[in-house]
NUBA-70886 format. One line per 2 residues: number of its first residue (from 0); their letters; for each residue x, y, z of C-alpha. Coordinates in Angstrom, 3 decimals, decimal comma. Layout:
<pts>
NUM = a = X Y Z  ...
</pts>
This chain:
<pts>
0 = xx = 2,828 12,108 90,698  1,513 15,566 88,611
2 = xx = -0,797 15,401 86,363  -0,296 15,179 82,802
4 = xx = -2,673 18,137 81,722  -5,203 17,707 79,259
6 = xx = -5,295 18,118 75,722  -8,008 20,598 74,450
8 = xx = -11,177 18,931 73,673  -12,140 19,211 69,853
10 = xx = -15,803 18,751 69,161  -16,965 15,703 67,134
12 = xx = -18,337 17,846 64,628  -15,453 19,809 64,070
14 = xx = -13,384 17,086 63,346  -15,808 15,098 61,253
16 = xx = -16,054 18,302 59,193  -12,181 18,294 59,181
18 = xx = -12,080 14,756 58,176  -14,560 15,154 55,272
20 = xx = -12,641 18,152 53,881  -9,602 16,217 54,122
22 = xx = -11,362 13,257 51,814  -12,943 16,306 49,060
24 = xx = -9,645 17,227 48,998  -8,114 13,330 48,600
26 = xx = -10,983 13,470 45,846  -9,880 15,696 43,742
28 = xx = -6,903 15,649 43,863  -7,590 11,886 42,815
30 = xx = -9,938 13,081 39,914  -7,107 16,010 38,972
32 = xx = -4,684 12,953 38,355  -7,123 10,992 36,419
34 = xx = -7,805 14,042 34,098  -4,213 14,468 33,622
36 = xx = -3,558 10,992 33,006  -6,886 10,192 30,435
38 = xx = -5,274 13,702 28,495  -2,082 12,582 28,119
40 = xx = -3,611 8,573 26,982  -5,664 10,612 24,502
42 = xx = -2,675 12,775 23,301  -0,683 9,449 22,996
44 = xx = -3,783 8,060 20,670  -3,531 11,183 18,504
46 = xx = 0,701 10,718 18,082  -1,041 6,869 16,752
48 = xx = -2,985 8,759 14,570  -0,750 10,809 13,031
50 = xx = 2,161 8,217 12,378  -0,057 5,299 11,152
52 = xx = -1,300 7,703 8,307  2,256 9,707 8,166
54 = xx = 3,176 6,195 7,358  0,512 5,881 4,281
56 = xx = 1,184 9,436 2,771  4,934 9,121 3,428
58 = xx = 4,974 5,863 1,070  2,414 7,198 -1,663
60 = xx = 5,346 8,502 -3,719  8,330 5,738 -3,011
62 = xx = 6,249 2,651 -3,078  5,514 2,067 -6,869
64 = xx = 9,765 3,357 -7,732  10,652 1,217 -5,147
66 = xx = 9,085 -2,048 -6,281  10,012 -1,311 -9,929
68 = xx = 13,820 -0,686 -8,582  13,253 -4,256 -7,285
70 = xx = 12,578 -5,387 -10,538  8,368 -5,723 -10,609
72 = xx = 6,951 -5,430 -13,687  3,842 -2,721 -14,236
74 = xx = 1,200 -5,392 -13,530  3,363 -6,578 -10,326
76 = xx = 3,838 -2,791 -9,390  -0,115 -1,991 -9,428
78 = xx = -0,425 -5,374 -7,221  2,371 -4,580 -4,740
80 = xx = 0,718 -1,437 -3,926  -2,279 -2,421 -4,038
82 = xx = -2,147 -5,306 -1,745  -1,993 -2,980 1,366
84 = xx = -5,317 -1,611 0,356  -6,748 -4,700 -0,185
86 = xx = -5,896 -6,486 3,139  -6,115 -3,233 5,253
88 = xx = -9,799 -2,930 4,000  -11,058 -6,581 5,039
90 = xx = -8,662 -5,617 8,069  -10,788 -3,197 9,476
92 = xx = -13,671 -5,824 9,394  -11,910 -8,381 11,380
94 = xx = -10,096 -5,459 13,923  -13,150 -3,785 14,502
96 = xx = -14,796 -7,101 16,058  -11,945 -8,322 17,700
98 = xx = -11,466 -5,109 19,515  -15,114 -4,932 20,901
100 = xx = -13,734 -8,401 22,579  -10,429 -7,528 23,945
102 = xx = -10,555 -3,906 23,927  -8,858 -0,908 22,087
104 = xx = -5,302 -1,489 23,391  -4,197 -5,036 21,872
106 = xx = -5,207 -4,368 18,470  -3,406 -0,566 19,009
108 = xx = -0,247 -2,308 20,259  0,047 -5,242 18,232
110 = xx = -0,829 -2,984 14,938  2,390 -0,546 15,637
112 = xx = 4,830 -3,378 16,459  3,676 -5,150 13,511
114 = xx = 3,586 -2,150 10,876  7,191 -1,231 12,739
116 = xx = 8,677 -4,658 11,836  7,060 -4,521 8,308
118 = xx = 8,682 -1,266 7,379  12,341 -2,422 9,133
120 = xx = 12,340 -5,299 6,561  11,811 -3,156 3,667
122 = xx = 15,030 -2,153 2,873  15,983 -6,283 3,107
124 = xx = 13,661 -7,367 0,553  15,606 -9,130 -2,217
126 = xx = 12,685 -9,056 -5,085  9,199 -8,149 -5,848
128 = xx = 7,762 -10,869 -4,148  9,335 -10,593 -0,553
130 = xx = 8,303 -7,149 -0,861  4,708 -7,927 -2,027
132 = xx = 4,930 -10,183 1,162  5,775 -7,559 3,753
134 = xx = 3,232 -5,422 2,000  0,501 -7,469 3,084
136 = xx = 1,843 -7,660 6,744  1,644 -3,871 6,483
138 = xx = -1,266 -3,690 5,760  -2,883 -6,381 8,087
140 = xx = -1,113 -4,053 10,792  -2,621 -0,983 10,040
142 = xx = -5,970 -2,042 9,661  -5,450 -2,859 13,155
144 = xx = -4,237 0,701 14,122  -7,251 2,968 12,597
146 = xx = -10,469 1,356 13,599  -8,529 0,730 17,636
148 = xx = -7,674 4,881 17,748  -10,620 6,272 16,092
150 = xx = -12,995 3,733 18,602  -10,746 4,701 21,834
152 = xx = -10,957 8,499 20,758  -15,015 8,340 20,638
154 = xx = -14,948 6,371 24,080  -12,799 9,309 25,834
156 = xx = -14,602 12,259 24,530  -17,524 13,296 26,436
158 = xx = -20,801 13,318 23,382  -21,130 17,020 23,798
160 = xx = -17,435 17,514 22,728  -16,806 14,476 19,988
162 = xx = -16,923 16,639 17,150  -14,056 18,825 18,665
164 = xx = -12,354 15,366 19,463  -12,891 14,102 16,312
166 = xx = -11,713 17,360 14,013  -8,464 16,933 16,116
168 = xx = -7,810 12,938 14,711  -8,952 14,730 11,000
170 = xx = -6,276 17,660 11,348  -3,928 15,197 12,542
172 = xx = -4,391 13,200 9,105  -4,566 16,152 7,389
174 = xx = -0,867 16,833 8,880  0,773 14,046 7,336
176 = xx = -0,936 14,948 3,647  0,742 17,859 4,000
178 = xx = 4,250 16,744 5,277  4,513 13,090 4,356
180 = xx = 4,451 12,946 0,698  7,084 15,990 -0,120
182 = xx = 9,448 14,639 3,366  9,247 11,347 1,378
184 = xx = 10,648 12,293 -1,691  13,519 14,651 -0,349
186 = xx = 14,273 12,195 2,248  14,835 9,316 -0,845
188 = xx = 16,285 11,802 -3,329  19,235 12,806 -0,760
190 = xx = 19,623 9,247 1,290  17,727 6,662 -0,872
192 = xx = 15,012 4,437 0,267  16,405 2,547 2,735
194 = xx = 16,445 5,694 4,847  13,053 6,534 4,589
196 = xx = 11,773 2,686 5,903  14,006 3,270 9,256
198 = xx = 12,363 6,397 9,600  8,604 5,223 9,339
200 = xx = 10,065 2,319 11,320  11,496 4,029 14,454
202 = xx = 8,423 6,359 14,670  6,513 3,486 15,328
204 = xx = 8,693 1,733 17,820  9,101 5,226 19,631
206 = xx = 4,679 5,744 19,792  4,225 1,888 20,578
208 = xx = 6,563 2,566 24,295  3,784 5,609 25,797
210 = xx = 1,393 4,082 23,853  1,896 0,255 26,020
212 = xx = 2,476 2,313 28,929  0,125 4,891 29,509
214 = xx = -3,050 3,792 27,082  -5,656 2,014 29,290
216 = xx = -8,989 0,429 28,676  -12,375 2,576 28,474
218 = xx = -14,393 -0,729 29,750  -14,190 -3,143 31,658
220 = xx = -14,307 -6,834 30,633  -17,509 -7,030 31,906
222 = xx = -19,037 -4,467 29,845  -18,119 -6,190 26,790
224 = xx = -20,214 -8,050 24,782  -20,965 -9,503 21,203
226 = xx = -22,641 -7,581 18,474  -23,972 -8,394 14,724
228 = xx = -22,594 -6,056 11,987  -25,662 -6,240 10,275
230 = xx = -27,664 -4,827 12,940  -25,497 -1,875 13,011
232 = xx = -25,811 -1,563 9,028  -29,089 -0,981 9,542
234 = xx = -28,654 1,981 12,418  -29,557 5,029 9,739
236 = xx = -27,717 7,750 11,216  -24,947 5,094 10,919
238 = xx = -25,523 4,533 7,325  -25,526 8,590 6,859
240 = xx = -21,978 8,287 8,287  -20,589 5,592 5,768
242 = xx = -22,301 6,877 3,115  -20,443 10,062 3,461
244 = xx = -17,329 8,556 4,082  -17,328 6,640 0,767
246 = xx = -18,604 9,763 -1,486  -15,603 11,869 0,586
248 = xx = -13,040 8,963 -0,560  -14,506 8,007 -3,386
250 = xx = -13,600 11,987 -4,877  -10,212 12,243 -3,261
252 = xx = -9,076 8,796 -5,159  -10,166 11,093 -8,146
254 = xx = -8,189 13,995 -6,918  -5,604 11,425 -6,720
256 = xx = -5,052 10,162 -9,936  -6,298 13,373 -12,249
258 = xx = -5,350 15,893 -10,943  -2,303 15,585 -11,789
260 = xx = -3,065 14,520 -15,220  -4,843 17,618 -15,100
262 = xx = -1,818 19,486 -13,930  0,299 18,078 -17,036
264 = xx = -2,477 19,226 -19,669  -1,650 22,775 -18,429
266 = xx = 1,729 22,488 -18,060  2,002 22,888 -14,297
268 = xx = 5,463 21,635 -12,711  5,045 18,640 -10,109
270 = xx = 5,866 20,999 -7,528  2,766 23,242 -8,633
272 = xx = 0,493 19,983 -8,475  1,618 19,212 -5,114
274 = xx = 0,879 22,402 -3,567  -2,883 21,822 -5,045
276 = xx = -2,775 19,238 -2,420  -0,820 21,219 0,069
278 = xx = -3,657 23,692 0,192  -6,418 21,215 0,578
280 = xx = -4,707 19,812 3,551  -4,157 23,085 4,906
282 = xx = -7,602 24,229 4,348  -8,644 21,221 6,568
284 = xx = -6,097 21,087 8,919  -7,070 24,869 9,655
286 = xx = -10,690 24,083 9,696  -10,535 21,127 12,006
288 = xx = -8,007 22,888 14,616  -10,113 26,615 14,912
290 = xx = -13,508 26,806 16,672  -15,030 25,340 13,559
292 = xx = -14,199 21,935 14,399  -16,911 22,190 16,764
294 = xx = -19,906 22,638 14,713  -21,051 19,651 14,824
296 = xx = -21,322 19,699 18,342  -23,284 23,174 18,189
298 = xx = -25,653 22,752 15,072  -25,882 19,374 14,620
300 = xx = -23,812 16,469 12,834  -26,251 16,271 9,481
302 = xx = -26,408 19,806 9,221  -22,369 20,044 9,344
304 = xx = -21,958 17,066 7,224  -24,637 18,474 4,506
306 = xx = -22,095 21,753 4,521  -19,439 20,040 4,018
308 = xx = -20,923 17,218 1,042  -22,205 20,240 -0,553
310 = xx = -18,517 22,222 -0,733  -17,208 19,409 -1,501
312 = xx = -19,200 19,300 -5,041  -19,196 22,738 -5,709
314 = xx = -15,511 22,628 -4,903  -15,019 19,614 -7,837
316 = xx = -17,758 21,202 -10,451  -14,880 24,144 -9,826
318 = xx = -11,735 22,162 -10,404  -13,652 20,585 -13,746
320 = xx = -14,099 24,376 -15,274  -10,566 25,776 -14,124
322 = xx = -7,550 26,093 -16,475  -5,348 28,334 -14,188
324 = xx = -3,068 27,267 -10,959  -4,251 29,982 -8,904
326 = xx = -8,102 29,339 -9,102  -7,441 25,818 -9,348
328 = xx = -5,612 26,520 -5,441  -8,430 28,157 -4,601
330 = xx = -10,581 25,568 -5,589  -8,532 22,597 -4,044
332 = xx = -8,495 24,949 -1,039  -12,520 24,996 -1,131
334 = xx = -12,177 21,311 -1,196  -10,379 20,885 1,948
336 = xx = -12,659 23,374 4,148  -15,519 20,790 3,159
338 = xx = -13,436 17,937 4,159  -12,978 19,803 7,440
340 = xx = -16,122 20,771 8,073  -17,488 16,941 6,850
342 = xx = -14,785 14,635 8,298  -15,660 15,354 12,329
344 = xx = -19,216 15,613 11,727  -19,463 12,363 10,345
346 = xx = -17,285 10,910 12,438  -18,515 12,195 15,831
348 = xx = -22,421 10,599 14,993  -20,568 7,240 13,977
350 = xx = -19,346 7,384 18,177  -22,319 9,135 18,703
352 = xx = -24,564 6,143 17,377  -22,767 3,026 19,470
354 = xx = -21,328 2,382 22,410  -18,343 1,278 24,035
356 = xx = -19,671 -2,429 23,401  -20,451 -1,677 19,974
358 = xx = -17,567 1,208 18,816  -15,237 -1,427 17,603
360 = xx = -16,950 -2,972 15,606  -18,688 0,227 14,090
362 = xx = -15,388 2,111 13,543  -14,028 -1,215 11,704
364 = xx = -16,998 -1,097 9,186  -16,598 2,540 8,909
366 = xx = -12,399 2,542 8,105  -12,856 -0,513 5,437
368 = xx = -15,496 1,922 3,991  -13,035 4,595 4,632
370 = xx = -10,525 2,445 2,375  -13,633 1,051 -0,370
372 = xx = -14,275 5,002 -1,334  -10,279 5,414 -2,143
374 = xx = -9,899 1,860 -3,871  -13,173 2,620 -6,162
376 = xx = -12,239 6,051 -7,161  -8,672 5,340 -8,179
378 = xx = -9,780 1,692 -9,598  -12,087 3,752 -11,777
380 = xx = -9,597 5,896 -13,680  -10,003 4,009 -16,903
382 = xx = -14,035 4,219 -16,823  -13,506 7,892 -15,680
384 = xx = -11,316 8,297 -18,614  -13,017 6,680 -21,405
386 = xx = -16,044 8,381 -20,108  -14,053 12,342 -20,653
388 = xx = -12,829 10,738 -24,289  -17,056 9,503 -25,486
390 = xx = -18,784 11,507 -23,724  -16,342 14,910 -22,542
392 = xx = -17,760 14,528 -19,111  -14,923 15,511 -16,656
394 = xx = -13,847 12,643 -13,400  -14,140 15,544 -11,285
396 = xx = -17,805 16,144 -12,266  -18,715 12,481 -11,745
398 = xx = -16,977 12,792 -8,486  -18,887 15,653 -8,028
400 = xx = -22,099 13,715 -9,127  -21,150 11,308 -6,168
402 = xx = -20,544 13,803 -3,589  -24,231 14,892 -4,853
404 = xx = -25,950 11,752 -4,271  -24,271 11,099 -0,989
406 = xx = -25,727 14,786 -0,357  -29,419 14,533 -1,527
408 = xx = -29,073 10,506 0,560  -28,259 12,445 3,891
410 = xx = -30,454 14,972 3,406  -33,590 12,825 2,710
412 = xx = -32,865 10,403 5,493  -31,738 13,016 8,379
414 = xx = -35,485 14,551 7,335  -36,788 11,132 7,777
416 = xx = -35,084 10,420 10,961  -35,886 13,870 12,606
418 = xx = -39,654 13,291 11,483  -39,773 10,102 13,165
420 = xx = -38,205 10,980 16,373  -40,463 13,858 16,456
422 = xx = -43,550 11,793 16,219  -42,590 9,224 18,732
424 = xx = -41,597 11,687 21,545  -45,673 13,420 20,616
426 = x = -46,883 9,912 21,506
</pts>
């Protein structure tokens, strides 16, 4: 019977260095899928982003017409709208601890589906009431949106890159200022309201399908654990982050309700006022998307938020002085470079200062103080007011007073915190 001839011999280490390149390979081509997939989760978290607060700026204009169409008197108008502020800022509280227990997903699923079914009832509701009703569901289910995306966005970006991360959820809000509002009202002067509520609705049906697919979990159910609220109130660096947040809201509710007041007194059209806001959204949005979105990660997040705090005054002491459009544009424009240069910085050291056990609960407190800056600068209109009437001292300069303190507060305790780190690494 011939032989059967023999196969070449391979040496063993030939083929255990074939085998090994074969699993480098396996590796990354493993870790290239991974990439690809976390990138597209994190691009999924950003479309969250930008149609929970598309959402908000969409309905700024249509909300307070639309309950009065219902029949709502002025008192129940002022209560319809602001019962979504109200519940979304004790919300945030309650999200931002849940989701340090279940994760980031739940609360980011449950809070589209339920602000999706909130706006499909809209056009359905047969007086004030029901309406003041589905307000409050609104609002209960975006408070569970914004504290979920802005903790799963500080989980995914690497610490040397947050800042970038983080100017890329601020131009993303600054998107829908500058879309949502004017879309609104040409959208309800053409089809009428009910139009506009399907709208918002089916965006948020169409992000909650990728979003239950493709989101995962940044930690495991291990890693998860409880943590006091109080002991992250008294984290410094985290109190530099919430203070800035509420002097940044805290002006923009200002900008909110005078400047167009301040636009009437010189006889600007509405469509003049609203491109004063156009071109402080732009300004950000600009900021935030270009190579300066990343200063914070290069210089430092104090240093970055102390830039922006400080053109953030200047930018109001400006708009208090101005009586024409186009320096009151460039003023507004001023405005929203500060913002930009502010809004990642601040909200990079938040992520920066926890961590995946504790970012829940952090980004909660810091979205209901988010929502407190807003709600006290628009509540204080009529002792902003009076106060320009006694004493002719502008809103925009107390703003600007605000924006000051909040200034002078990080700069004092970012000295204090860089003295004392100092000292304990000599020892």
């Amino acid at each position: 019977m011939p032989k059967v001839p023999n196969k070449p011999n391979v040496p063993n280490g030939l083929a255990h260095l074939a085998s090994l390149a074969d699993l480098a390979r396996l590796r990354k081509m493993i870790t290239r899928t991974a990439q690809t997939q976390s990138r597209f989760a994190l691009l999924v978290v950003y479309a969250v982003v930008f149609v929970s607060f598309f959402d908000n700026h969409s309905l700024l204009p249509i909300i307070a017409p639309y309950a009065k169409s219902l029949g709502a008197s002025v008192a129940l108008v002022g209560l319809i709208v602001g019962a979504y502020s109200a519940v979304n800022l004790f919300g945030n509280l309650g999200a931002g601890y849940w989701m340090d227990r279940v994760g980031r997903k739940p609360p980011l699923i449950a809070g589209l589906a339920i602000v999706g079914g909130a706006l499909a009832l809209y056009p359905f509701a047969a007086d004030p009431y029901a309406l003041l009703a589905l307000r409050v569901v609104h609002g209960f289910g975006a408070a569970l949106m914004s504290p979920a995306s802005l903790a799963y966005i500080g989980d995914a970006a690497s610490p040397k890159a947050r800042g970038r991360a983080m100017a890329f959820y601020g131009a993303a809000i600054g998107l829908t200022v500058l879309i949502g509002p004017p879309l609104a009202g040409l959208l309800r002067d053409r089809f009428g309201y009910a139009y506009i509520f399907a709208m918002l609705s089916a965006l948020m049906f169409l992000v909650v399908i990728p979003a239950f697919l493709f989101v995962g979990e940044n930690f495991s159910r291990l890693e998860r654990a409880s943590t006091s609220p109080w002991r992250l109130l008294q984290n410094r660096r985290l109190g530099l982050a919430y203070t800035s947040a509420f002097c940044l809201m805290f002006s923009l509710g200002g900008l909110i309700v005078f400047l167009p007041f301040t636009g009437q007194t010189l006889g600007l059209s509405s469509s003049r006022v609203g491109m004063l806001f156009a071109s402080f959204a732009l300004a950000a949005i600009i900021v935030q998307a270009l190579p300066f979105g990343r200063m914070s990660d290069r210089w430092g997040r104090e240093r970055a938020m102390m830039l922006g705090l400080a053109l953030i005054a200047l930018s109001l002491f400006a708009l208090a002085l101005m009586q024409q459009w186009e320096t009151l544009l460039l003023a507004m424009f001023a405005y929203g470079v500060g913002f930009g240069f502010l809004f990642p910085a601040m909200t990079a050291l938040m992520a920066d200062e926890t961590t995946p056990q504790t970012r829940g609960t952090a980004s909660g407190i810091f979205t209901a103080v988010y929502s407190l800056g807003v709600t006290v600068g628009t509540s204080a209109a009529g002792a902003l007011a009076w106060l320009q009437q006694t004493a002719q001292i502008h809103p925009f300069q107390v703003a600007a007073l605000v924006v000051l303190i909040g200034l002078a507060w990080v700069v004092v305790n970012a000295r204090r915190i860089a003295f004392k780190s100092e000292r304990s690494s000599q020892e």
